[in-house]
C-alpha positions, 0 to 999 in steps of 0.5 A: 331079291334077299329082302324079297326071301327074307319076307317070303320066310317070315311070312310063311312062318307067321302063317304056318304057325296058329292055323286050326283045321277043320276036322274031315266028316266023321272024325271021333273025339280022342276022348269019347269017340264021338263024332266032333262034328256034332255041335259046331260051335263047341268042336275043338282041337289041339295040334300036337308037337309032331305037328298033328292034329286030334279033335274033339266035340267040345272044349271039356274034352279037348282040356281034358285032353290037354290036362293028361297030355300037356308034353305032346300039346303045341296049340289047342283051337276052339270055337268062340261060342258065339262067333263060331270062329277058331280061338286060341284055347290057350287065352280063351275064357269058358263059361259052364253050360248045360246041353253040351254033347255029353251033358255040362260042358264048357262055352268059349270065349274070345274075351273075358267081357263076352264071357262074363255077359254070357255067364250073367253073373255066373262062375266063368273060367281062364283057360289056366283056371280050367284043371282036373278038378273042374273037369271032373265036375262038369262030368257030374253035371256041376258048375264048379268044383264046389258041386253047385249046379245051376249053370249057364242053359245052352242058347 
């Protein structure tokens, strides 16, 4: 009976740890207030140290989330772009795209190979390569934090 509790506990703390929610309908982005659930593939979040959860409709807004409130971050979940699958943010890899719900945004990956093909010889990013600066960029429609443009074209 001990052994059966001592796996139930480790058990339960593997699966209520790395578990992303789907956003409810109508849930706003904590950066831009609009609506998460606009492009599928790109919605994002990050559960917070208290155990909550805040949203946002692309990745760009989620690290730019992240990059202003790193204290209060645990986790942060996005959508491989491809897969349409949660990933880690965190050991994701993002490539610049054009189309995004708020014009140039972020594409992410699971692996730094599906990246690099989705990129096609394009700039691709680590989630630690990913900083204020290159948000900034992309808020300006840049692929990078060198001010070129022509980025990756949404697919």
């Amino acid at each position: 009976m001990r052994k059966l509790l001592i796996g139930f506990a480790i058990a339960t703390s593997v699966v209520s740890f790395a578990q992303p929610v789907d956003p409810p309908k109508g849930t706003k982005c904590v950066v831009c207030t609009m609506d998460v659930n606009m492009a599928p593939n790109l919605t994002s979040q990050a559960k917070l140290k208290d155990g909550k959860y805040v949203y946002a409709e692309s990745p760009k807004h989620i690290i730019e989330y992240y990059l202003k409130n790193k204290d209060k971050v645990k986790e942060i979940w996005v959508k491989d772009y491809k897969s349409g699958k949660w990933i880690n943010g965190m050991r994701a890899y993002y490539v610049p795209i054009e189309g995004g719900p708020m014009g140039t945004d972020l594409a992410a990956f699971k692996s730094k190979t599906r990246a690099k093909k989705f990129a096609k010889g394009g700039k691709f990013y680590s989630f630690k390569e990913v900083d204020e600066e290159l948000i900034k960029h992309l808020n300006m429609g840049h692929k990078d934090k060198h001010g070129h443009g022509n980025m990756h074209m949404k697919h």
